[in-house]
N, C-alpha and C positions, 0 to 999 in steps of 0.2 A: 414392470418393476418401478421403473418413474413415476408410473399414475399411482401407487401406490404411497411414494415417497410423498409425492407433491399431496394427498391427502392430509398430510401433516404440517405443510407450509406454514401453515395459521397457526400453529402449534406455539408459544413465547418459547418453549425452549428450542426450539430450532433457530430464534433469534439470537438466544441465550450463547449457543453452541457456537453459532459462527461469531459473533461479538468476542468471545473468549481464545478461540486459534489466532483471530486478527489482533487483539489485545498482547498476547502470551509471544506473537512469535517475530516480535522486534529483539526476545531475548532469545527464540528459539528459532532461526531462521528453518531451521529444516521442519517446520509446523505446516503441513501444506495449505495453509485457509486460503490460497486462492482457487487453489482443487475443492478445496471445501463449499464454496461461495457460490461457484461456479454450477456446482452439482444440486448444491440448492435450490438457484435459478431455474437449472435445466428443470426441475421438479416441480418449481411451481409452475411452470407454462405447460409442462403433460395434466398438471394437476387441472388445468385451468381448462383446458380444450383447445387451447392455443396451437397446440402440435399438432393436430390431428386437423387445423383447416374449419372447424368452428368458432364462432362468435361464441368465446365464454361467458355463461350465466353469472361467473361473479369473478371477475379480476383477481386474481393473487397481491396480496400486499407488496409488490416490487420492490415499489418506495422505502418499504420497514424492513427489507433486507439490503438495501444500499447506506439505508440511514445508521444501519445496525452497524454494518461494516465499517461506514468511514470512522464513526463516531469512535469506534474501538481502538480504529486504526491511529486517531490525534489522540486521545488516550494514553496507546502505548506509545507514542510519541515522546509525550511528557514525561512519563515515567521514566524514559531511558534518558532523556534531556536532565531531570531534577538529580537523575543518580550519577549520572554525568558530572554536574556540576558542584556533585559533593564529593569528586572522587580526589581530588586533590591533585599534590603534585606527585601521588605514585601516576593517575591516570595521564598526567601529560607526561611524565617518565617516558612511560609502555608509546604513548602516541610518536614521541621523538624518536623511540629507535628503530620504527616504520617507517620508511622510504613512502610508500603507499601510502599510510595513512597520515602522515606532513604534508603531503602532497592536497591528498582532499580535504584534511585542513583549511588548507590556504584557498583551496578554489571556492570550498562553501563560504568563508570569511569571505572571500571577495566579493561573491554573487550577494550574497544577504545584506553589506556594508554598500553594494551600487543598486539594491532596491530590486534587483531582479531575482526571483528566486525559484528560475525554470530547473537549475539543480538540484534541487531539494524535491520538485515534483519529478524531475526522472529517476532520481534514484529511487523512485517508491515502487516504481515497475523492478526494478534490478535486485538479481539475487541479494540479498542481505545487505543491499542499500540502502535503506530504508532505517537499519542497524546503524551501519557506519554516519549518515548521515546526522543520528539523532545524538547518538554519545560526542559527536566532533563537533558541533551544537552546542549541548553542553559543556564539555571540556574547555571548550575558547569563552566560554561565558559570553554567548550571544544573547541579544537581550529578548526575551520571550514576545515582544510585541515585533519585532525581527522574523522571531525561525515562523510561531502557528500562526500566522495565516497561510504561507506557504504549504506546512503542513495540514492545514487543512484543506486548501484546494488542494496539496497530494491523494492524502485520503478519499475526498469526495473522488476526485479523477479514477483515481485504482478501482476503487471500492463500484465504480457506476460501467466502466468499462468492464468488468470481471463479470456482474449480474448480469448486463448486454449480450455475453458474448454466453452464458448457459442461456437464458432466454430467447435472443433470437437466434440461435443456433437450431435449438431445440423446433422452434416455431418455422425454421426454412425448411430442415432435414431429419423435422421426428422426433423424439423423445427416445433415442436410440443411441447405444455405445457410438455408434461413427459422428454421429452432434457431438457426444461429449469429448469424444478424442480431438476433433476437429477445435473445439473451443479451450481443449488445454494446448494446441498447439500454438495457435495465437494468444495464450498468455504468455506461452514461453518464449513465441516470439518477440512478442514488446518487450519482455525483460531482459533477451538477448542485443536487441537494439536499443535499449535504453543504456545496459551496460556497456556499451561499445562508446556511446557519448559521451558519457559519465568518466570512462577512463582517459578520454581523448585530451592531450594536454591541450591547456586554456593559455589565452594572452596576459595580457599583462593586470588582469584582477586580482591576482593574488598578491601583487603590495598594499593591501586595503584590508588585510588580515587582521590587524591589528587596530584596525580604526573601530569605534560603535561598540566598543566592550561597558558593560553592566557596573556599575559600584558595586 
């Protein structure tokens, strides 16, 4: 079934496909494009002969489905950053009467306003991190040469780890349901461990919330 699939790797809309889940699902968190991604991968390397223990006669374009991903992924970044930032004060409204989302408010303000923006790349792994991250971005009016680079090494980072784990999963243990199950589990793992950090309260960065805001 994978050698099948991965016959169509080269295929642009198979690029198409996964650029558009990764794109679409900052507004859709329940969009699985890391299952998507992932299945991709696994498919190009059956396609490739990679699984089966041969020296493939022509590489799968890896590169153009990492590049596809991330690319999509800083994409739908922005978009939810720009809508964000025109949401006004109904959107800081709804952000102030979240306990939760005041809270990572202030942690992203801090991280991004002291230069570090390891939060910003974990919550890419974390369920609809990735979401909260980008509209509380926008919403505090962080300035865009602030949030994407970080969101770009997110993206890169997600988007390279995701294709890693359908690829060489595929290439240790086959081109087989137990590869693919095996590599959604450690996606769900990073995103359960990223979540866990993500929520974990922070020291004193969040009086810096306020500093490094946009005209």
């Amino acid at each position: 079934m994978f050698e099948s699939v991965g016959a169509l790797i080269g295929a642009p809309w198979i690029y198409a496909l996964v650029a558009l889940s990764v794109l679409l699902d900052v507004f859709l968190p329940v969009l699985p494009s890391g299952v998507l991604v992932i299945t991709a991968a696994t498919a190009a390397a059956a396609g490739s002969g990679a699984a089966t223990g041969r020296l493939p006669h022509e590489v799968p374009d890896i590169l153009a489905l990492i590049l596809s991903a991330a690319t999509a992924s800083v994409l739908g970044d922005l978009a939810a950053y720009r809508l964000a930032r025109r949401g006004g004060a109904r959107l800081d409204r709804a952000i102030s009467r979240s306990r939760r989302l005041t809270s990572a408010q202030e942690r992203l303000g801090g991280a991004l306003a002291e230069g570090g923006g390891a939060l910003v790349v974990l919550a890419r792994f974390a369920p609809a991190g990735r979401s909260v991250v980008s509209l509380i971005a926008g919403a505090a009016h962080r300035r865009v040469r602030d949030f994407l680079p970080w969101s770009a090494l997110a993206g890169l980072s997600w988007a390279a780890y995701s294709v890693a784990l359908g690829y060489f999963g595929a290439t240790w243990l086959g081109a087989t349901w137990l590869a693919t199950g095996v590599s959604f589990l450690a996606l769900f793992a990073a995103g359960a461990g990223a979540a866990y950090f993500v929520r974990r309260p922070s020291g004193g960065s969040a009086a810096t919330i306020t500093g490094h805001r946009s005209a």
